[in-house]
Each structure stands twice: as structure tokens, then as C-alpha cells.
VMD Tcl script that draws the C-alpha trace (Angstrom):
set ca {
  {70.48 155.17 93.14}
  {66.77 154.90 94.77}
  {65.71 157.48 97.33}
  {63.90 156.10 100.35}
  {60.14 156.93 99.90}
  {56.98 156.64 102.21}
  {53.65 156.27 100.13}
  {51.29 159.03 101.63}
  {47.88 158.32 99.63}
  {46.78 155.86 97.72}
  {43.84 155.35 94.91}
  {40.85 155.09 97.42}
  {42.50 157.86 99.49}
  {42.59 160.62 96.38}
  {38.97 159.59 95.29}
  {37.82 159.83 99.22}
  {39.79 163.16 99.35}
  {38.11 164.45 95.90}
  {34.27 163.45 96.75}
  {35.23 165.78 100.07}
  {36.68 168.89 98.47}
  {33.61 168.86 95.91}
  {30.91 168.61 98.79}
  {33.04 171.54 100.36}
  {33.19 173.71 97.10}
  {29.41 173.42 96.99}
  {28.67 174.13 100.56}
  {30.53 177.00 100.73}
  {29.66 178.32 97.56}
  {25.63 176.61 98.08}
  {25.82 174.78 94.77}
  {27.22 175.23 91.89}
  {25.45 177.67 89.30}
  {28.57 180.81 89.38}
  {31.48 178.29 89.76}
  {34.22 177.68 86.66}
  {36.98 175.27 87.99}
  {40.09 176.36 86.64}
  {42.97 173.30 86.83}
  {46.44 174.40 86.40}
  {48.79 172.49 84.07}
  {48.83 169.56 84.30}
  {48.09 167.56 87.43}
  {46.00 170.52 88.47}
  {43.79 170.52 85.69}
  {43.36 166.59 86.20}
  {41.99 167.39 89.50}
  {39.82 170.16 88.26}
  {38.28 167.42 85.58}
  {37.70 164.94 88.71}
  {36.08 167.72 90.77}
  {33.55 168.86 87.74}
  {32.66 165.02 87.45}
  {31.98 164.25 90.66}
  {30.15 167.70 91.20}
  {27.88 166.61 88.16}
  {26.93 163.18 89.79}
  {26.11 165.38 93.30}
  {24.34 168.24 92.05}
  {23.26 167.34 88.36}
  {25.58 170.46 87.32}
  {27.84 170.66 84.06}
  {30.27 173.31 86.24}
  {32.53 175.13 83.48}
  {35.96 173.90 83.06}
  {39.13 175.37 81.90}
  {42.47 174.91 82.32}
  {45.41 177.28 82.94}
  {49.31 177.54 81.87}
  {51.66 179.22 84.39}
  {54.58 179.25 82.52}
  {55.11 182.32 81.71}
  {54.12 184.12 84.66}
  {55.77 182.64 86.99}
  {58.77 184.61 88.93}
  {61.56 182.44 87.94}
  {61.17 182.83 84.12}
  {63.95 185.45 84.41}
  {66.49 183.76 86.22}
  {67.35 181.57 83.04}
  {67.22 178.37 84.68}
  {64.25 177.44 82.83}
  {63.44 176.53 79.28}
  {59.85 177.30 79.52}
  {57.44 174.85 77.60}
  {54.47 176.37 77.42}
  {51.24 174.67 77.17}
  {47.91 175.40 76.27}
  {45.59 177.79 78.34}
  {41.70 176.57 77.48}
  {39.21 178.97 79.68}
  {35.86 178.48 77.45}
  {33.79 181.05 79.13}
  {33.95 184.53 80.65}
  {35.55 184.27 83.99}
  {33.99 187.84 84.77}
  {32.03 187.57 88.06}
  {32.21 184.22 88.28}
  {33.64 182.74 91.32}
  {37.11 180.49 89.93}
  {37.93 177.62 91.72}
  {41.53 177.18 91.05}
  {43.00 173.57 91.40}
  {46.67 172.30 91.64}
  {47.59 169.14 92.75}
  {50.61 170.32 95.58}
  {50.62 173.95 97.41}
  {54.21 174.54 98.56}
  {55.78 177.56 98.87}
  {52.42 179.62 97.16}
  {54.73 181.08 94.14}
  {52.87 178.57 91.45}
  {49.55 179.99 93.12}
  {50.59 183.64 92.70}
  {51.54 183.27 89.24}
  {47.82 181.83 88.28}
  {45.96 183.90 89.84}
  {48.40 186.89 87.61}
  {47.57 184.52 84.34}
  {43.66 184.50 85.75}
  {43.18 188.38 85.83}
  {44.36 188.54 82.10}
  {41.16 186.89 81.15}
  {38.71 188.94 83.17}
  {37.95 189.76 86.68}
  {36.21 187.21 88.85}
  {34.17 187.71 91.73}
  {36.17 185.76 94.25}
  {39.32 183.03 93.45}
  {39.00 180.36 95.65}
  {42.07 177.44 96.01}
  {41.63 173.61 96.36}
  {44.69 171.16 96.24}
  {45.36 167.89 96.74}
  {47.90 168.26 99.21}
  {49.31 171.19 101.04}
  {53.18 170.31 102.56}
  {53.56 173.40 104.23}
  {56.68 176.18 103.49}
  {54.76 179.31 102.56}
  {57.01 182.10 101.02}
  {53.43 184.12 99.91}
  {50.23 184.58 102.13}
  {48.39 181.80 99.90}
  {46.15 179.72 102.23}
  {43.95 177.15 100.00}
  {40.06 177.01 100.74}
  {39.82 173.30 99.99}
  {42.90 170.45 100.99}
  {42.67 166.61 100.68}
  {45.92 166.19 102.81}
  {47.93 168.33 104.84}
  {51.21 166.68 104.71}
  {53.91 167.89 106.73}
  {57.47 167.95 105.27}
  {60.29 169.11 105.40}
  {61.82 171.66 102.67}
  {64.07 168.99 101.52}
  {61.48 166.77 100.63}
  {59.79 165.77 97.56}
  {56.23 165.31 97.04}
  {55.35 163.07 93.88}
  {51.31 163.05 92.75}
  {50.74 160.30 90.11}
  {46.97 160.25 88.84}
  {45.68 157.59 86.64}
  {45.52 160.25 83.30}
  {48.76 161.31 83.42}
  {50.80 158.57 85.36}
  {48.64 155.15 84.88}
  {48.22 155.35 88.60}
  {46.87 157.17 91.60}
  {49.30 157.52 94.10}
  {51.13 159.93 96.93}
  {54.38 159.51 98.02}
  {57.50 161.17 99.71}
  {60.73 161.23 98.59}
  {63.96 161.97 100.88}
  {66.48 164.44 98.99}
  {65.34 167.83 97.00}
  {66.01 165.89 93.29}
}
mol new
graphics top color blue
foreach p $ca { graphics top sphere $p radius 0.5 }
foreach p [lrange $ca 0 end-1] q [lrange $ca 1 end] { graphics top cylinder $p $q radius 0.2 }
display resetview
């Protein structure tokens, strides 16, 4: 049985959305020589490999890259729900006074957000975390507020918000789906 869906963003919309959110990370942060881009697994860390190209063709800048695995820090490990499989965590350089720009590809309810920024601080202690996402729906349960958005999206908690991107999907795509499965 199909679930209604409305498509949100399309292939021109994510790449308009992404060349924004990199001229924002370097205006704010005027360039690019302390960044690392951290992308959480996995659409996240897509993101965070779009953002360090298209800061490259702006400002000439190989920006560090790493990429991050949540699974074991996040808060509903221990309700036994989940059988955790956990990926690999890749962060090439010292994050140590650095300023981490942390990527994810949907910012709900902030508990994926909290849990990175835990897995972050066991690999040194940056100068500032800043958050950019593809889409923010709304439905905070922790004071996370991302720095950089592509779309605010307003849903409702029984809503579904699917991200497909062209490395992990074969296409680029946003869309809503009715129903919390």
C-alpha cells in the first residue's frame, strides 16, 4: 500500500540549496583555512563531500573532510529496539581548534545532533561546532538550532521526510510522506 507523498526538492533545488550553505559557511567563518566538515553517516557525509567540492571551486580550498558514525552514542542504544550497525568513523586530521562544520541531511527532533557532537569531543576539542542541514522539519526535543539550512520544511510529527542523493539513491530528490512508517 503507497502513502500519499508531495515532492519538496528536486535535483536543481539541492544543488541551488548546497552552492548557498557553502557561500554561508565561508562568510561567516571568512573563508575557509580552520574549517573540517564533518558529514554524519551517511546522507550527512554526502552533503559534507558536496559542500568541500563546491567550497574548492569558490575559494580554491581543499577544506578537510571526515565523516562521523552516531551509532553508538546515540540515546536510544539502550532501549533495545535497535540492532546497531555501526559504520566507519574517518576524521583524518586533528579536530583540536578547528572550527567543525557538522552536516546531516534532516534536523528533527536534535537527538541525532546531540549524539555527534558527544562522538566529536572524543576526538579532540574544537574551537566552535557549527550545524548545516539540508532540511530542518521542525519538532525540537534539544536546544539544537543549525547555523546553515537549505529548506525549512514544516511538518507535522507524523510525517516522513525522505532525502535521496544521487551517491546513495541514484537520484536527488525531497519528498514527504503521510504516516510515521
Amino acid at each position: 500500500m503507497s502513502r500519499p507523498s508531495s515532492s519538496v526538492l528536486n535535483a536543481g533545488d539541492i544543488s541551488r540549496a548546497t552552492s548557498r550553505i557553502a557561500h554561508e559557511i565561508l562568510e561567516k567563518n571568512k573563508g575557509a583555512e580552520n574549517l573540517i566538515l564533518v558529514g554524519i553517516v551517511t546522507r550527512g557525509a554526502v552533503l559534507s563531500q558536496r559542500l568541500q567540492v563546491k567550497i574548492k571551486e569558490i575559494e580554491d580550498i581543499d577544506v578537510a573532510h571526515g565523516i562521523l558514525d552516531i551509532t553508538l552514542y546515540r540515546d536510544d542504544l539502550s532501549t533495545g529496539k535497535l540492532n546497531p550497525d555501526v559504520k566507519k568513523t574517518e576524521i583524518p586530521v586533528s579536530i583540536d581548534g578547528k572550527i567543525i562544520v557538522l552536516c546531516d541531511d534532516v534536523l528533527f527532533t536534535g537527538r541525532t545532533i546531540r549524539a555527534a557532537i558527544d562522538a566529536l569531543m572524543d576526538f579532540g576539542r574544537p574551537a566552535a561546532v557549527q550545524l548545516a542541514v539540508l532540511v530542518d522539519r521542525g519538532h525540537r526535543e534539544l536546544p539544537i538550532r543549525p547555523d546553515y539550512v537549505g529548506k525549512n520544511i514544516p511538518t507535522s510529527r507524523q510525517m516522513r521526510v525522505k532525502v535521496k542523493l544521487t551517491e546513495t539513491d541514484s537520484e536527488d530528490s525531497v519528498t514527504l510522506l503521510e504516516g510515521d512508517k
